[in-house]
C-alpha atoms as an extended CHARMM CRD file, in Angstrom:
* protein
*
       274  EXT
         1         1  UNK       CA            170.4010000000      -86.9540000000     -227.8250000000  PROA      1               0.0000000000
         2         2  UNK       CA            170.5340000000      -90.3590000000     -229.3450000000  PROA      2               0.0000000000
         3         3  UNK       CA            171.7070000000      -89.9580000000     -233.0730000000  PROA      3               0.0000000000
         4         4  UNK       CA            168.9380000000      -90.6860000000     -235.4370000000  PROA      4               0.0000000000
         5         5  UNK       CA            171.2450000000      -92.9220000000     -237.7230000000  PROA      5               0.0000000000
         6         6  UNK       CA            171.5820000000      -95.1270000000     -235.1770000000  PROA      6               0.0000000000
         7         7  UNK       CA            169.1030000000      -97.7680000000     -233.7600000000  PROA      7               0.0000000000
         8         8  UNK       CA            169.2370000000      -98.0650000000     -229.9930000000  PROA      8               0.0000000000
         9         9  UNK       CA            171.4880000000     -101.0920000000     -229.5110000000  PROA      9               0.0000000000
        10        10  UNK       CA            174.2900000000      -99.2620000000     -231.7860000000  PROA      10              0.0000000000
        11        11  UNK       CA            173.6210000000      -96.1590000000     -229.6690000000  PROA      11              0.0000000000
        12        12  UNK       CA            174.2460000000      -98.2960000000     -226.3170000000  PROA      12              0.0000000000
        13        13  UNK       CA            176.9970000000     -100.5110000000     -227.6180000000  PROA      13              0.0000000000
        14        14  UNK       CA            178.8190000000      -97.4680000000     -229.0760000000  PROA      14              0.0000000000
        15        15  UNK       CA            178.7360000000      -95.4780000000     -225.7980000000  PROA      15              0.0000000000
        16        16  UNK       CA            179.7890000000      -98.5500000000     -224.0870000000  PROA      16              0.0000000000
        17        17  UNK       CA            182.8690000000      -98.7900000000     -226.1400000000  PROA      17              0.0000000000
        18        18  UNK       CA            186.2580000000      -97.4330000000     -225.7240000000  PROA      18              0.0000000000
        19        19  UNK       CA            188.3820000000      -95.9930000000     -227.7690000000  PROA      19              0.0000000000
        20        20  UNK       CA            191.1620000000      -98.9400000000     -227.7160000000  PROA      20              0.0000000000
        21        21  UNK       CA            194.8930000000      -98.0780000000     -229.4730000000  PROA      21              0.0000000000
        22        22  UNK       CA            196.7650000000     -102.0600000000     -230.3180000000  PROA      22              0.0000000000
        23        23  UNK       CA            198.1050000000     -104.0430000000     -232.9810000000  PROA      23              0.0000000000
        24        24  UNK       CA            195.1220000000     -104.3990000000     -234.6130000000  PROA      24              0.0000000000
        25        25  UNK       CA            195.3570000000     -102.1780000000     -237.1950000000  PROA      25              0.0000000000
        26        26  UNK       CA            192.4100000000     -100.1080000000     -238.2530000000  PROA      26              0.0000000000
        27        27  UNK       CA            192.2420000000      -96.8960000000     -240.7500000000  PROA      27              0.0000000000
        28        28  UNK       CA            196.1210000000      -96.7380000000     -240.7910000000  PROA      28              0.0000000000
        29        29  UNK       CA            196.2240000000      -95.6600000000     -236.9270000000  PROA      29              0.0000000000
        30        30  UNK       CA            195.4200000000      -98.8840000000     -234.4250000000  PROA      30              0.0000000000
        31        31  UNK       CA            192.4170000000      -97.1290000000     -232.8290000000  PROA      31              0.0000000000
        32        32  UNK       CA            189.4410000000      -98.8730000000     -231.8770000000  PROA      32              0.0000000000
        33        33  UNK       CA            186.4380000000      -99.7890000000     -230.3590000000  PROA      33              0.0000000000
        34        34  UNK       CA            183.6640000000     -102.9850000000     -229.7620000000  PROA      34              0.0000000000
        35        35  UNK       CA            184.6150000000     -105.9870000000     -231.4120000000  PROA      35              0.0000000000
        36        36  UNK       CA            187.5340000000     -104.8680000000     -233.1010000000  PROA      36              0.0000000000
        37        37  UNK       CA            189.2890000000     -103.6000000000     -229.7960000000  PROA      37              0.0000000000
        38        38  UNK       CA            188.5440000000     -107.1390000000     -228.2690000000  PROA      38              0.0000000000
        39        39  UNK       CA            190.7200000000     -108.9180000000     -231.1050000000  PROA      39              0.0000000000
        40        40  UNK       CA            193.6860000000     -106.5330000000     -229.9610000000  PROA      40              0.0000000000
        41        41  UNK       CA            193.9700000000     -108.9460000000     -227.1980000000  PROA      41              0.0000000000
        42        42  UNK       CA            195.3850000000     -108.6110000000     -223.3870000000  PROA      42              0.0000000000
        43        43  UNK       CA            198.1400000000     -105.4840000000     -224.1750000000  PROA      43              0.0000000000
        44        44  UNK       CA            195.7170000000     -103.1110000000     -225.9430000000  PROA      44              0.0000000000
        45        45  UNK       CA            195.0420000000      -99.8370000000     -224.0930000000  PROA      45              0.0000000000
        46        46  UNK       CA            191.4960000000      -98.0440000000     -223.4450000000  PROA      46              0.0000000000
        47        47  UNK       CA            192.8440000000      -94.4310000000     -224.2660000000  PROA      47              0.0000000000
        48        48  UNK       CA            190.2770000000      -92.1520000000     -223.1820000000  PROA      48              0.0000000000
        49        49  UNK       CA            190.7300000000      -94.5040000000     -220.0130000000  PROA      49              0.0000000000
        50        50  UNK       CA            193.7250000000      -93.3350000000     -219.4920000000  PROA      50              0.0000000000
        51        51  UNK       CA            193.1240000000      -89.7820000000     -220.3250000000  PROA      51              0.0000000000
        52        52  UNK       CA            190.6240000000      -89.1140000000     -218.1740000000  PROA      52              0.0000000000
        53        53  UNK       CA            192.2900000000      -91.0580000000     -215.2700000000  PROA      53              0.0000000000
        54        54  UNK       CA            195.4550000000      -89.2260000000     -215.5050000000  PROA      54              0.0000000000
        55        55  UNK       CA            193.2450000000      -85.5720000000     -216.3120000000  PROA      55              0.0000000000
        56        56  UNK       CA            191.8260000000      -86.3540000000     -213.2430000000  PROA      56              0.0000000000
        57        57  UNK       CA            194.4320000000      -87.2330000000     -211.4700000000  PROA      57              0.0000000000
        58        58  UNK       CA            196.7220000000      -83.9350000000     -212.2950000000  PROA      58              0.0000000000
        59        59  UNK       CA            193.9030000000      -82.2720000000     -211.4670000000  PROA      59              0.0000000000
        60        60  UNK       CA            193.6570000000      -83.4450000000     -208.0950000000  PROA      60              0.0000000000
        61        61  UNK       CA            197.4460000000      -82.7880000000     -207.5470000000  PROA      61              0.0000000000
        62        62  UNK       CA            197.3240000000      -79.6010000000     -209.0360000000  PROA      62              0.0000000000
        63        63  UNK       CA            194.2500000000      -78.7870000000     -206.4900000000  PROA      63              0.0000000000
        64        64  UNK       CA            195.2480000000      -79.8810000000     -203.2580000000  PROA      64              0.0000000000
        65        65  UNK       CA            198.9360000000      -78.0360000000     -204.4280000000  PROA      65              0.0000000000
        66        66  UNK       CA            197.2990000000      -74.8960000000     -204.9110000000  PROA      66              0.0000000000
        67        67  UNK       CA            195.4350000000      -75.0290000000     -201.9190000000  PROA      67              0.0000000000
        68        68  UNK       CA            198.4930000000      -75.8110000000     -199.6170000000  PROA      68              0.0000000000
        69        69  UNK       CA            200.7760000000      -72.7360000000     -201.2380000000  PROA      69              0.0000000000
        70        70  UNK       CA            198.1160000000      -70.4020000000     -200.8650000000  PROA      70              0.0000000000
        71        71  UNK       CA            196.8400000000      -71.3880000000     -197.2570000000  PROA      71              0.0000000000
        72        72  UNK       CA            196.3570000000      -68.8750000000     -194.4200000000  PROA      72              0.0000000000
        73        73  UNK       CA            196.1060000000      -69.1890000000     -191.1120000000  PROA      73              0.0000000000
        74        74  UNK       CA            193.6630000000      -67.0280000000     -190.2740000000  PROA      74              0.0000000000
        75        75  UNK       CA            190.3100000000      -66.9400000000     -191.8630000000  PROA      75              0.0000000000
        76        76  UNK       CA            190.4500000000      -69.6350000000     -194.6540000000  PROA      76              0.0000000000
        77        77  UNK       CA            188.4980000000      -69.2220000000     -198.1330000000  PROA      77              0.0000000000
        78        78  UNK       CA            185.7790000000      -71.4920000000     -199.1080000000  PROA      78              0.0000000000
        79        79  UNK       CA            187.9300000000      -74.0170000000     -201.4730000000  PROA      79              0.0000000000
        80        80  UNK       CA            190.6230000000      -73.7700000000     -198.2150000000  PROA      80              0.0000000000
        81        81  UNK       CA            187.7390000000      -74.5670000000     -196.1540000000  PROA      81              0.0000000000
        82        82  UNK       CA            186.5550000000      -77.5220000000     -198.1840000000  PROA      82              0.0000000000
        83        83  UNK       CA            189.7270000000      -79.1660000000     -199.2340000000  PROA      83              0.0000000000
        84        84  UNK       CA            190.3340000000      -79.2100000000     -195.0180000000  PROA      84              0.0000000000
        85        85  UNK       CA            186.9950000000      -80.7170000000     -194.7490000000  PROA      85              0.0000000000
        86        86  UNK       CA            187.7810000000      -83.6470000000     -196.7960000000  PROA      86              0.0000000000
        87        87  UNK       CA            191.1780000000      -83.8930000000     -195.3410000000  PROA      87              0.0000000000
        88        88  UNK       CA            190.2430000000      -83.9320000000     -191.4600000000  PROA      88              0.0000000000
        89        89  UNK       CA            187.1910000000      -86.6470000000     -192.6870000000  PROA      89              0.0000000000
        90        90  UNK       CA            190.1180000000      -89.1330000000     -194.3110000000  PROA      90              0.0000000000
        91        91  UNK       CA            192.1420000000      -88.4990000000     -191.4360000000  PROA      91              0.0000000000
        92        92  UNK       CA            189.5020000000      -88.9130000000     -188.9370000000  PROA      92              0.0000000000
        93        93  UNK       CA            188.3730000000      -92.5400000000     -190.8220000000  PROA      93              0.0000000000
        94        94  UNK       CA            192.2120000000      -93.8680000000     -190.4440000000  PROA      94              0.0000000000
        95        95  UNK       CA            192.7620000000      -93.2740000000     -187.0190000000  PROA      95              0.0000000000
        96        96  UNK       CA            189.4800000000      -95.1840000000     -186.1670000000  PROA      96              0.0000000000
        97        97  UNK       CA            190.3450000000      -97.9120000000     -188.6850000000  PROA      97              0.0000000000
        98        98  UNK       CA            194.1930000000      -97.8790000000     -188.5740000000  PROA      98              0.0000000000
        99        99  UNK       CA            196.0860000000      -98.1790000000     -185.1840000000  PROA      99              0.0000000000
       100       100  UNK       CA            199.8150000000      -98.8490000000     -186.4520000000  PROA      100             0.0000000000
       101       101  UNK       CA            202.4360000000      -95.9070000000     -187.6410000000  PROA      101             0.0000000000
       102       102  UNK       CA            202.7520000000      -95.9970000000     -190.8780000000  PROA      102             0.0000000000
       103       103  UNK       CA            202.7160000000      -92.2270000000     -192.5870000000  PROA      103             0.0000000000
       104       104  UNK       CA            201.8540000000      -93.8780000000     -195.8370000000  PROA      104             0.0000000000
       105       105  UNK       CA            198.1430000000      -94.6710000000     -195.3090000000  PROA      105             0.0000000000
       106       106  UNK       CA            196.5300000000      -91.3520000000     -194.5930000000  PROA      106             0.0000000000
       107       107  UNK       CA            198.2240000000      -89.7200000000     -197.9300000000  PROA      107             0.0000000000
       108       108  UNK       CA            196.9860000000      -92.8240000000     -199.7000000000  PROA      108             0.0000000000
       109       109  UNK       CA            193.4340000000      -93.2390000000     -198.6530000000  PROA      109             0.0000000000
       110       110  UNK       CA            193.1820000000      -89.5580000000     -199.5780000000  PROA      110             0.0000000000
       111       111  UNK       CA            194.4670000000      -89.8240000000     -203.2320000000  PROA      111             0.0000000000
       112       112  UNK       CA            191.9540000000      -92.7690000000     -203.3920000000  PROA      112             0.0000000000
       113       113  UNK       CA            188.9440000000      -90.8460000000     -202.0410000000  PROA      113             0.0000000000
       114       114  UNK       CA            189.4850000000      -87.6550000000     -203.8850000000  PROA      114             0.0000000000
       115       115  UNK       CA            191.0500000000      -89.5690000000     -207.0590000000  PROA      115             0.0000000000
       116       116  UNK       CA            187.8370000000      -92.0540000000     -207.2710000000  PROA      116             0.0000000000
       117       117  UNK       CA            185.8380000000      -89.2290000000     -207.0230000000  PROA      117             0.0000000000
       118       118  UNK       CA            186.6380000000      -87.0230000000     -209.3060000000  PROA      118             0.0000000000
       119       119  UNK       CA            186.6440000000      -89.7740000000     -211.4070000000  PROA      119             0.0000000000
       120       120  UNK       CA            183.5050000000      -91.0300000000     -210.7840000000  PROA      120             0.0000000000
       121       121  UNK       CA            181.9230000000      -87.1940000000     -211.0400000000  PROA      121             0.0000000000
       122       122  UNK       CA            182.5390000000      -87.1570000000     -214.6290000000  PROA      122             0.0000000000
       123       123  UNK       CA            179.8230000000      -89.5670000000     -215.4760000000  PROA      123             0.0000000000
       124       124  UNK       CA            177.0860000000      -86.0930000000     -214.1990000000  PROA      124             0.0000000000
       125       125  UNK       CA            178.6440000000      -84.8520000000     -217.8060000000  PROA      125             0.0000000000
       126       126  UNK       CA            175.4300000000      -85.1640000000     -220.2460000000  PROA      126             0.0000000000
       127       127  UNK       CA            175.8270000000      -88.7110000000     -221.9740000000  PROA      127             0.0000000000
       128       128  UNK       CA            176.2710000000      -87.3480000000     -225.6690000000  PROA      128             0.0000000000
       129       129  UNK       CA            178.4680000000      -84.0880000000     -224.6150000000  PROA      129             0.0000000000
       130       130  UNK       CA            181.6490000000      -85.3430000000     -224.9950000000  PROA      130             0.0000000000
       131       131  UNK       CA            181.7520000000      -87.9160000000     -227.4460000000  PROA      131             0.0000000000
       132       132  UNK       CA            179.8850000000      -85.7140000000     -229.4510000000  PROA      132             0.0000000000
       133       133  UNK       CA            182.9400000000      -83.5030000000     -229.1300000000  PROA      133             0.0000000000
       134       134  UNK       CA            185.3730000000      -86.5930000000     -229.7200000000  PROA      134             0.0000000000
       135       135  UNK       CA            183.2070000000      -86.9960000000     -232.7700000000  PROA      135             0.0000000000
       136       136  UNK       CA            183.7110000000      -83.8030000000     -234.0950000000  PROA      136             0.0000000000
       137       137  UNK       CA            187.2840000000      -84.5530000000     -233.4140000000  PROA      137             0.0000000000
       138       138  UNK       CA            187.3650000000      -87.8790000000     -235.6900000000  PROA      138             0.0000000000
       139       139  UNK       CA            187.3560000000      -89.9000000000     -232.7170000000  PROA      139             0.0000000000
       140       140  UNK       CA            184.7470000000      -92.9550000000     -233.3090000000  PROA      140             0.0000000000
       141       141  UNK       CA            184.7700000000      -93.9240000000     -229.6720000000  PROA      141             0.0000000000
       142       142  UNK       CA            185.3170000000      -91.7600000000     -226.5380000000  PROA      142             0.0000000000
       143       143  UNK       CA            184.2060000000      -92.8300000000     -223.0590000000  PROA      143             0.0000000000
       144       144  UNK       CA            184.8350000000      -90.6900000000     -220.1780000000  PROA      144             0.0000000000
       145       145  UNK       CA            184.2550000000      -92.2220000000     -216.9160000000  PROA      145             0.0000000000
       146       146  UNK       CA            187.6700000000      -94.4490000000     -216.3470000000  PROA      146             0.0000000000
       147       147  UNK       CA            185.6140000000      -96.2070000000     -213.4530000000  PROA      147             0.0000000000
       148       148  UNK       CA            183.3140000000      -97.5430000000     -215.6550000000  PROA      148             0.0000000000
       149       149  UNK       CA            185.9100000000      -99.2730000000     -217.2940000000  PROA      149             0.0000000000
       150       150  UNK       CA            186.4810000000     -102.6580000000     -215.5980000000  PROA      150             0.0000000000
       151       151  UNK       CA            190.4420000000     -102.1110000000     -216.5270000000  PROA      151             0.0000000000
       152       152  UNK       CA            190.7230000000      -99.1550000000     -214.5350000000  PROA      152             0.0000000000
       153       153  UNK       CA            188.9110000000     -100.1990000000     -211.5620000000  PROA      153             0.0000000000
       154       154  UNK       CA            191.3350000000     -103.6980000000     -211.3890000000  PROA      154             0.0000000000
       155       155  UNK       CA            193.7930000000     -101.4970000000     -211.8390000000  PROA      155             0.0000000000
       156       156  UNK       CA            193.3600000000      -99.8270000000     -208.6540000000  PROA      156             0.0000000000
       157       157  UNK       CA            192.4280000000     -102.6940000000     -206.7480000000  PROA      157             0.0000000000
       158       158  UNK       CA            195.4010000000     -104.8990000000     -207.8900000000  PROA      158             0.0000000000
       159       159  UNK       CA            197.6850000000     -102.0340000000     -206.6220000000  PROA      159             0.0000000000
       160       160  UNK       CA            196.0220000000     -102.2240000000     -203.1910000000  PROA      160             0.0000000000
       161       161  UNK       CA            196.6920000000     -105.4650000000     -203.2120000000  PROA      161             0.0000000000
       162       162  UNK       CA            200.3480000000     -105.0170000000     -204.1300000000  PROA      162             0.0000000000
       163       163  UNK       CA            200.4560000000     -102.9850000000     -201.1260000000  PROA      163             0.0000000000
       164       164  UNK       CA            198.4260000000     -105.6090000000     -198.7570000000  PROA      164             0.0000000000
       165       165  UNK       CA            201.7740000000     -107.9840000000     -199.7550000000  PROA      165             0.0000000000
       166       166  UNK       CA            204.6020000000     -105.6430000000     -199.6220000000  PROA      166             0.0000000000
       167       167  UNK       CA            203.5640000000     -104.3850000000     -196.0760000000  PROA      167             0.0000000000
       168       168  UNK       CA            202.0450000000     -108.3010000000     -194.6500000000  PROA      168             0.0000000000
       169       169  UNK       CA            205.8210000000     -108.8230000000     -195.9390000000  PROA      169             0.0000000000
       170       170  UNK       CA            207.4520000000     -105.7990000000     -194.5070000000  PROA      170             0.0000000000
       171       171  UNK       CA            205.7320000000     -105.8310000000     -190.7360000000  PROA      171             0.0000000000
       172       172  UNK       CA            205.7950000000     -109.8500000000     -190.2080000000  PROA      172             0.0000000000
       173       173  UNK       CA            208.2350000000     -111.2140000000     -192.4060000000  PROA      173             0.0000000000
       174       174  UNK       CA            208.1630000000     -113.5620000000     -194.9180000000  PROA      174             0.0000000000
       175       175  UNK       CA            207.9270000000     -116.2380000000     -192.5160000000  PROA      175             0.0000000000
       176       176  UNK       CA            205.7170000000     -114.5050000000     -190.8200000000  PROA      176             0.0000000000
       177       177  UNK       CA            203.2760000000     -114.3140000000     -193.1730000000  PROA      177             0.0000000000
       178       178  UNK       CA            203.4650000000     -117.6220000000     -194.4770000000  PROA      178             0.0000000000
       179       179  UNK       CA            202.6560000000     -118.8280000000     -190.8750000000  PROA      179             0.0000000000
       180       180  UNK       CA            199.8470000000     -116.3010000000     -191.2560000000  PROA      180             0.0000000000
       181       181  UNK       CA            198.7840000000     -118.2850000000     -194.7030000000  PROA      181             0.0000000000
       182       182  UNK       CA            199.1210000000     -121.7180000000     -193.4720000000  PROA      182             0.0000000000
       183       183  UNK       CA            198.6110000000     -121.6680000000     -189.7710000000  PROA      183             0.0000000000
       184       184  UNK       CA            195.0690000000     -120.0620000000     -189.8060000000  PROA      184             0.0000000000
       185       185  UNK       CA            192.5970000000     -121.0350000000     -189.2380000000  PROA      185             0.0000000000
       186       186  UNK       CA            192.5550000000     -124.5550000000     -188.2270000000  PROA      186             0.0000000000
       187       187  UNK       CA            195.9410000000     -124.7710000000     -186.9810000000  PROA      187             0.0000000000
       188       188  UNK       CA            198.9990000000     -126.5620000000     -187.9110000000  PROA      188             0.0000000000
       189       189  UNK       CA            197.0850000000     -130.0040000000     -189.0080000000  PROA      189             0.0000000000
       190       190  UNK       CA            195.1780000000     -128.5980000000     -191.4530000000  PROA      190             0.0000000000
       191       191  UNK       CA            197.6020000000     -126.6210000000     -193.2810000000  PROA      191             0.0000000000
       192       192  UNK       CA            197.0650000000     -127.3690000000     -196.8710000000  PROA      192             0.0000000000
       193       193  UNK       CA            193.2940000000     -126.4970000000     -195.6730000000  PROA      193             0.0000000000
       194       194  UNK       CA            193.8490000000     -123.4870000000     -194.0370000000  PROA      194             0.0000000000
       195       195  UNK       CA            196.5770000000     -122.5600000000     -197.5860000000  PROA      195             0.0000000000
       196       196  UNK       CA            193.3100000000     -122.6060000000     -199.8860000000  PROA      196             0.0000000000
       197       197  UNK       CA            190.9540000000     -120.3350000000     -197.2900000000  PROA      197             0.0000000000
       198       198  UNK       CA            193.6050000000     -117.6530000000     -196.9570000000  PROA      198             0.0000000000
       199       199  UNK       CA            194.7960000000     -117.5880000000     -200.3930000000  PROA      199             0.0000000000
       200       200  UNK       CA            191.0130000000     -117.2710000000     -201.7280000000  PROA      200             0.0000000000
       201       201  UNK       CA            190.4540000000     -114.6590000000     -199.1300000000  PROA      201             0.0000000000
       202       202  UNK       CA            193.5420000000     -112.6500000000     -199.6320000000  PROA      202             0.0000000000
       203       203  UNK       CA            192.7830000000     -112.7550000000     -203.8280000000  PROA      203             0.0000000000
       204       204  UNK       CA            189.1660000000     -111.9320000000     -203.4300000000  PROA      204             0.0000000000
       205       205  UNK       CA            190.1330000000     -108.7560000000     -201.7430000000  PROA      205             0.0000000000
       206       206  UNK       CA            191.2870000000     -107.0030000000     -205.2670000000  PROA      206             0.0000000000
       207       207  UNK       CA            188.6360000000     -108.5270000000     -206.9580000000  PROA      207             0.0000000000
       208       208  UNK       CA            185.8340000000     -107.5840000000     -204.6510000000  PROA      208             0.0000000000
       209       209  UNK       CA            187.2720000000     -104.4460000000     -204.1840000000  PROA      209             0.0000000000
       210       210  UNK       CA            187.3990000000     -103.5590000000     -208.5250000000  PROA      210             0.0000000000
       211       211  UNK       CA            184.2240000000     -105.1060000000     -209.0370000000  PROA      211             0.0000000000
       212       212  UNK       CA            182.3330000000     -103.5510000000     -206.6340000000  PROA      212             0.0000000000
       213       213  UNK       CA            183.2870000000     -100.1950000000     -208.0580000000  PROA      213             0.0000000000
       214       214  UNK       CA            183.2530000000     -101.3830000000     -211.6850000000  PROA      214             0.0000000000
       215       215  UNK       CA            179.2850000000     -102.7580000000     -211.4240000000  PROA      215             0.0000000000
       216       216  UNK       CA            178.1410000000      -99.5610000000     -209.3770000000  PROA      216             0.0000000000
       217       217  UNK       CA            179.2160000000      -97.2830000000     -212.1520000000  PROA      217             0.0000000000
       218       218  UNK       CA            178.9370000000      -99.0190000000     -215.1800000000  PROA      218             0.0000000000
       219       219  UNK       CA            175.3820000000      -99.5230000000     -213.8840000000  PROA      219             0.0000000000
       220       220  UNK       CA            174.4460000000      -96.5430000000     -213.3130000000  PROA      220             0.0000000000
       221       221  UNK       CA            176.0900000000      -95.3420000000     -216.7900000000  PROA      221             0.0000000000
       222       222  UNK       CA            173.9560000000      -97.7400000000     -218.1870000000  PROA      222             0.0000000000
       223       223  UNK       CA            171.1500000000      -95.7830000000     -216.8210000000  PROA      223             0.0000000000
       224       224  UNK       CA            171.5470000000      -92.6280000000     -217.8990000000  PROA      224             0.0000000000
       225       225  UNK       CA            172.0930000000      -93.6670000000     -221.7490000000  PROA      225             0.0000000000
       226       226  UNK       CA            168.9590000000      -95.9940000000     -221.3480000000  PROA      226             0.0000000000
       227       227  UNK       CA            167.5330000000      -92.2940000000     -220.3620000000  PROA      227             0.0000000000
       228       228  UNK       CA            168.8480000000      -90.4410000000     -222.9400000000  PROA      228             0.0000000000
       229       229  UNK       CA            167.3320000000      -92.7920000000     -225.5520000000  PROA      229             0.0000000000
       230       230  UNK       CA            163.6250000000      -91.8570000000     -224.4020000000  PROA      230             0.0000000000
       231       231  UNK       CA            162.1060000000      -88.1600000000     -226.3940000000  PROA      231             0.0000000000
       232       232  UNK       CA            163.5160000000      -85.1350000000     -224.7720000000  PROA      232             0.0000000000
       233       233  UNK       CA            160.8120000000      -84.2320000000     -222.5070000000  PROA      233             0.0000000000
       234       234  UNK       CA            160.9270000000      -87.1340000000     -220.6950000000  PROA      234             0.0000000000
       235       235  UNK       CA            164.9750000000      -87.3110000000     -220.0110000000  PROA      235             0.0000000000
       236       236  UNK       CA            165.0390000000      -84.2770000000     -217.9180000000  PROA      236             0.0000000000
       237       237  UNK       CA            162.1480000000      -86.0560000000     -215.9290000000  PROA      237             0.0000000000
       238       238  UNK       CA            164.0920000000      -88.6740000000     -215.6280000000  PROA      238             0.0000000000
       239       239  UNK       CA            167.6400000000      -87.9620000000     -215.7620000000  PROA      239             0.0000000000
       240       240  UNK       CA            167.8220000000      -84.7330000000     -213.0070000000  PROA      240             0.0000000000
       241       241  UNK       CA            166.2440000000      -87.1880000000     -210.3560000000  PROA      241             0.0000000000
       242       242  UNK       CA            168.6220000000      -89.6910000000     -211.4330000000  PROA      242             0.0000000000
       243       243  UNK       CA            172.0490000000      -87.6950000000     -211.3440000000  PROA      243             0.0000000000
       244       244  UNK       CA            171.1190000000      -85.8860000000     -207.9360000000  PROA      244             0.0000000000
       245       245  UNK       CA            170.2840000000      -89.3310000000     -206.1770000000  PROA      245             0.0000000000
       246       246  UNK       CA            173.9310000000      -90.5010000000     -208.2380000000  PROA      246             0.0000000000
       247       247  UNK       CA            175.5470000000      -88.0720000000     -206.3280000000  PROA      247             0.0000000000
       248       248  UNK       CA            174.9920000000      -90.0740000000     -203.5140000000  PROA      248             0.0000000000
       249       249  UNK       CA            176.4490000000      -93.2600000000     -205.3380000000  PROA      249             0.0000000000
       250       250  UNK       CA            179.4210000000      -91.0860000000     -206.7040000000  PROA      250             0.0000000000
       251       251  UNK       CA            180.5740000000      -90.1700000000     -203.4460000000  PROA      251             0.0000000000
       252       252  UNK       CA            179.5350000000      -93.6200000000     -201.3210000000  PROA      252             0.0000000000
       253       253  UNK       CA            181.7200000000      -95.6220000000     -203.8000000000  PROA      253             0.0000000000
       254       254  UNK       CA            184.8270000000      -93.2710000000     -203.5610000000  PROA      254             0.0000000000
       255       255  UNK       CA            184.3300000000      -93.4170000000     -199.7350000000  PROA      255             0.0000000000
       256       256  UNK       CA            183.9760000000      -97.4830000000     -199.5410000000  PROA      256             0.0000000000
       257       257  UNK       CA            186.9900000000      -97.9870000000     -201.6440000000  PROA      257             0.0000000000
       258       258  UNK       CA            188.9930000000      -96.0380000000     -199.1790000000  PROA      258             0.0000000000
       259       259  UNK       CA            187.5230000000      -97.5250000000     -195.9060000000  PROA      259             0.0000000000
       260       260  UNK       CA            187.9350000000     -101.0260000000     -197.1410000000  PROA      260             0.0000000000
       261       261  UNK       CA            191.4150000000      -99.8660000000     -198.3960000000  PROA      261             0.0000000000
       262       262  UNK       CA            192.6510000000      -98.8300000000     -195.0420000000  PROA      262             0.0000000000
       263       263  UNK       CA            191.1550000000     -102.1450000000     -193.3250000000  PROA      263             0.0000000000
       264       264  UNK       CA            193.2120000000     -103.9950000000     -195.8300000000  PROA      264             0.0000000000
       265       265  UNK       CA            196.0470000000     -102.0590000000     -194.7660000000  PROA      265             0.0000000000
       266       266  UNK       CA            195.5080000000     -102.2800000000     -191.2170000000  PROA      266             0.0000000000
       267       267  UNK       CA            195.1590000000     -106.0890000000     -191.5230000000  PROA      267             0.0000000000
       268       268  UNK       CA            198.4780000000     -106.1180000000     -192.8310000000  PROA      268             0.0000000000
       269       269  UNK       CA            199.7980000000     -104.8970000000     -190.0970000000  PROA      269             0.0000000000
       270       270  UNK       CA            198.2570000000     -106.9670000000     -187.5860000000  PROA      270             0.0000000000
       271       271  UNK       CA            200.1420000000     -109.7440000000     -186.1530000000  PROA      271             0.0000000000
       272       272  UNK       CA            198.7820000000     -112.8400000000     -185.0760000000  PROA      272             0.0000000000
       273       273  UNK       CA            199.7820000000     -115.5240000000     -182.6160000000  PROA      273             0.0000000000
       274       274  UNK       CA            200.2370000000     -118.9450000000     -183.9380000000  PROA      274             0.0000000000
């Protein structure tokens, strides 16, 4: 519930902050949150960000682990059964998408499916749960969905985009992609033309790719603290249709940010003719 010494733009702002550690000094420690955190500049760090991002993460690791080490062969339990499921549907999505050998890609568009969402499944946790907790705890600010934080989200996408380099790079060569930069795709007369196109399309991929995440979540975070601002009766009108149909958005966003992960990949790989 929305606390009563707050009016309703505190209440939003406050849940939209996070709790920030920098050299902005506040109460002795460095930790904080809304304005303040913004004056801590570019190398401050969102620390329930990170928390929750790694939680999840070792989480995930610790999961699938468990799973593998206590596999049979015969007849499988239900979290067995599952964690195949969700294997078999990543690996069925990059052989359709990616037709080059490169071991890498299936183990990575898994961590990002199952890493996104598990991420993206914490925001089903009651609005004023945890950071009531946190609160409890002497911690001002405490957000828990890293994928509402735009940080995160960039994060992710700017390491895809590492990858989209490193392997354009690797596969074609640096002249090879350079001709791919230049040489496309108006030919060799038009090359400072053709420089700009590429280069906005190649640096709109992580940007696209982050945002798209980072808007879908934070909106519908948005949501459910607008919901939990209306009288009690009315938020479990509201807020059980809401989370079921987010269910939907949880999962579609984990599973579009792996799909357009491996066609980045694959397009790395692809050589052209010049």
């Amino acid at each position: 519930m929305a606390s009563e010494n707050q009016t309703s733009s505190e209440y939003i702002s406050h849940h939209l902050s996070n709790l920030t550690f920098g050299n902005h000094p506040v109460d002795g420690w460095g930790f904080a949150g809304g304005q303040k955190a913004a004056e801590m500049g570019f190398w401050a760090i969102h620390v329930d960000t990170m928390f929750f991002s790694i939680l999840t993460g070792v989480f995930f690791i610790w999961l699938f682990k468990k799973v593998a080490d206590t596999a049979v062969s015969g007849v499988p339990g239900n979290l067995q059964n599952f964690i195949e499921v969700v294997v078999e549907f990543v690996q069925d999505n990059v052989k359709s998408i990616f037709h080059h050998n490169n071991p890498t890609i299936a183990p990575l568009a898994l961590t990002v499916f199952v890493w996104i969402f598990l991420m993206n499944l914490l925001k089903l946790i009651p609005v004023d749960f945890i950071p009531y907790i946190a609160g409890e705890m002497g911690l001002p600010y405490w957000k828990i969905v890293p994928t509402t934080d735009i940080n995160a989200t960039l994060g992710m996408s700017f390491s895809v985009f590492f990858l989209i380099i490193y392997y354009s790079i690797k596969v074609k060569g640096v002249k090879g992609f350079a001709a791919e930069l230049s040489l496309q795709p108006l030919g060799k007369y038009f090359i400072p033309f053709n420089l700009f196109l590429e280069l906005v399309n190649l640096f709109a991929k992580p940007v696209s790719l982050g945002l798209r995440l980072f808007g879908n979540m934070y909106a519908g975070e948005i949501i459910f603290i607008l919901i939990a601002l209306l009288p009690f009766w009315i938020q479990w009108v509201l807020s059980v249709p809401w989370a079921i149909f987010h269910i939907l958005v949880i999962v579609l966003q984990a599973f579009i940010f792996m799909v357009l992960t491996i066609v980045y990949m694959a397009m790395a790989h692809d050589e052209h003719e010049h």
